[in-house]
Backbone as CSV, one residue per row, in Angstrom:
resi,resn,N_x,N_y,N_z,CA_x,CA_y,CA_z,C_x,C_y,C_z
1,UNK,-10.213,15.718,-4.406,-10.240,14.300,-4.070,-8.851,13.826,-3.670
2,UNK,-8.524,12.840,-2.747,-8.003,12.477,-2.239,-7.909,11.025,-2.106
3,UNK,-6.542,10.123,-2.391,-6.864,8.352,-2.676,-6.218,8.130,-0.811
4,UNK,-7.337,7.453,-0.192,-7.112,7.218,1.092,-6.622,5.792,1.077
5,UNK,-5.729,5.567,2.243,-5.095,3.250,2.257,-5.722,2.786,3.571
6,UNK,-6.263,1.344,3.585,-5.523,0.625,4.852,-3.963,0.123,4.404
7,UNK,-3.185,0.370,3.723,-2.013,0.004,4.230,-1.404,-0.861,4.983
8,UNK,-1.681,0.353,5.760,-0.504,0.111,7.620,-1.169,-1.344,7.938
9,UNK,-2.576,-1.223,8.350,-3.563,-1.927,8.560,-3.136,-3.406,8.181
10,UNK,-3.363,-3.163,6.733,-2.772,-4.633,6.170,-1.517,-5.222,6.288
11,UNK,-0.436,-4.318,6.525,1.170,-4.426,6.607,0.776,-5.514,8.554
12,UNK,-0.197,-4.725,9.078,0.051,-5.123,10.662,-0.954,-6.733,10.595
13,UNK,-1.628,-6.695,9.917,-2.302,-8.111,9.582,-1.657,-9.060,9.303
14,UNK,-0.631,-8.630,8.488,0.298,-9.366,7.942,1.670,-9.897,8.277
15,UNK,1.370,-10.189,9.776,2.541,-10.648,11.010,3.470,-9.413,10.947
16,UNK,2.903,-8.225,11.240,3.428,-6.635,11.594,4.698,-6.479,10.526
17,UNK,4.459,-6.764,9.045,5.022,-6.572,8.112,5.479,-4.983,7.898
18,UNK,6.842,-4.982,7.662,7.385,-3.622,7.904,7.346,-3.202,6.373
19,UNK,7.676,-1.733,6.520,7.549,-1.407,5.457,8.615,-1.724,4.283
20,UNK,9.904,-1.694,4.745,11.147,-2.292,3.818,10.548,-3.611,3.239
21,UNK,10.000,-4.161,4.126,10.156,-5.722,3.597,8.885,-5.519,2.451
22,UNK,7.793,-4.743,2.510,6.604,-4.629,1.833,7.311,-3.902,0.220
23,UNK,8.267,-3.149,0.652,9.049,-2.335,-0.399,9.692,-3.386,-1.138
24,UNK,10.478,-4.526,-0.976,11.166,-5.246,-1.358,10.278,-6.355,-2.746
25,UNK,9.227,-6.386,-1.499,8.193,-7.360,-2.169,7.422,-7.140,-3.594
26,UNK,7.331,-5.413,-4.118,7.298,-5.159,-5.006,7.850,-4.258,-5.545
27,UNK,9.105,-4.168,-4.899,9.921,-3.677,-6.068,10.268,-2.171,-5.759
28,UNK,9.834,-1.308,-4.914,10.008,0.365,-4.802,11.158,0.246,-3.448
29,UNK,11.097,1.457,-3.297,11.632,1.676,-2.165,11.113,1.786,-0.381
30,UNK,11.056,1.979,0.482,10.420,2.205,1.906,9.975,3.403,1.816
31,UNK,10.551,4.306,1.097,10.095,5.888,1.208,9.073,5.813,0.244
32,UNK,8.829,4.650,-0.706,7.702,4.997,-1.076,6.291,4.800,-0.519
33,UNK,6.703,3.793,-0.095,5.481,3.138,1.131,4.932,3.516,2.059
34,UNK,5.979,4.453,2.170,6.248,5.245,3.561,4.947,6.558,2.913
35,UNK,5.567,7.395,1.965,4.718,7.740,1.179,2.800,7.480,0.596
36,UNK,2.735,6.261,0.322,1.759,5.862,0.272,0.735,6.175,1.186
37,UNK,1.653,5.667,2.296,0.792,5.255,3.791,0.535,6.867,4.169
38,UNK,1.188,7.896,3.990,0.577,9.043,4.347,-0.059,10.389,3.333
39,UNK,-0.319,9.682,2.445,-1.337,10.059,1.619,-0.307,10.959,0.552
40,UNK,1.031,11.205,0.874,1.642,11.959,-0.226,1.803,11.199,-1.409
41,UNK,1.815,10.470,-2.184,1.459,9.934,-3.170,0.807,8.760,-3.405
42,UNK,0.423,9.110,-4.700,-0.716,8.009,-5.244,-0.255,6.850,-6.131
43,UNK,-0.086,5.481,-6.020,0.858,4.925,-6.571,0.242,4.699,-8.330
44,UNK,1.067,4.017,-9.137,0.393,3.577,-10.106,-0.414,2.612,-10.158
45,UNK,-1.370,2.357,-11.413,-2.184,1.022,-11.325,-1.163,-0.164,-10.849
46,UNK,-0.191,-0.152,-11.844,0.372,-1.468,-11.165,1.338,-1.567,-10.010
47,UNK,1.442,-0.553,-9.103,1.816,-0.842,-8.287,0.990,-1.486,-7.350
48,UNK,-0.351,-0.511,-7.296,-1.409,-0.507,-6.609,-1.995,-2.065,-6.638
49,UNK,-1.565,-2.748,-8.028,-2.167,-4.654,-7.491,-1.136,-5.096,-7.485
50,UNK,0.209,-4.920,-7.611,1.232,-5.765,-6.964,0.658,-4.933,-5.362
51,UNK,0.912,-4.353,-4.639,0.229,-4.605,-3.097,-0.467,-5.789,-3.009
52,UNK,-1.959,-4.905,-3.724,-3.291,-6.023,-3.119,-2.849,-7.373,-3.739
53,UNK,-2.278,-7.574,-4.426,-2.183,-9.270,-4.629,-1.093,-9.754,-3.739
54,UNK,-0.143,-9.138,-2.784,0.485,-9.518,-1.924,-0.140,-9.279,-0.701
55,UNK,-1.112,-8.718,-0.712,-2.172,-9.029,0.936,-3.506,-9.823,0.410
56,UNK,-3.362,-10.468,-1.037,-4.367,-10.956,-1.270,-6.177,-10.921,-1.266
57,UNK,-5.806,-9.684,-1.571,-7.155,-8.553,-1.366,-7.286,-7.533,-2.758
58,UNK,-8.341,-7.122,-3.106,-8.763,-6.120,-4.164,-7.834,-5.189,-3.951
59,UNK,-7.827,-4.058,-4.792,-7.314,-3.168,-4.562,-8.023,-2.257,-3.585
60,UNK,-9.753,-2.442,-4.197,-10.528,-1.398,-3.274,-10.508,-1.947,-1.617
61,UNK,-9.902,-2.566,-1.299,-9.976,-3.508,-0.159,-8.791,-2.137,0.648
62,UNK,-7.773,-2.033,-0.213,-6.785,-1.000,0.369,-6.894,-0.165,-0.313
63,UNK,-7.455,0.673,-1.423,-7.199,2.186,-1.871,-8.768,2.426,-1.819
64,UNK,-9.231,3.830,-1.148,-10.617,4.119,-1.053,-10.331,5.678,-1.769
65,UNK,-11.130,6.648,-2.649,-11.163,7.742,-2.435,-11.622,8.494,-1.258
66,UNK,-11.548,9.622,-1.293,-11.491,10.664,0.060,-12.255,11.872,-0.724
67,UNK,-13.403,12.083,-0.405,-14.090,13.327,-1.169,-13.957,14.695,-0.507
């Protein structure tokens, strides 16, 4: 199994929100985001709703599994 994102998706919804600035917003770095977005890691629970509560969406809205 595999935890799949819209991410990017949401970062570009979000007046083409870059990744530094998404990094800033909760706290990690760009390489982690960066990360995220290509499936090399899986963040923690709470990272995972500091995101969705800054695109104002579930989590399942942006993290899907991958079977």
């Amino acid at each position: 199994m595999q935890l799949g994102n819209h991410l990017r998706r949401c970062r570009f919804d979000r007046d083409e929100m870059t990744q530094e600035q998404l990094a800033n917003e909760v706290g990690v770095t760009r390489q982690t985001i960066h990360s995220i977005e290509k499936k090399k890691f899986v963040p923690s629970t709470l990272l995972a709703l500091k995101i969705a509560r800054i695109f104002n969406k579930r989590v399942e809205e942006i993290f899907y599994i991958i079977d």
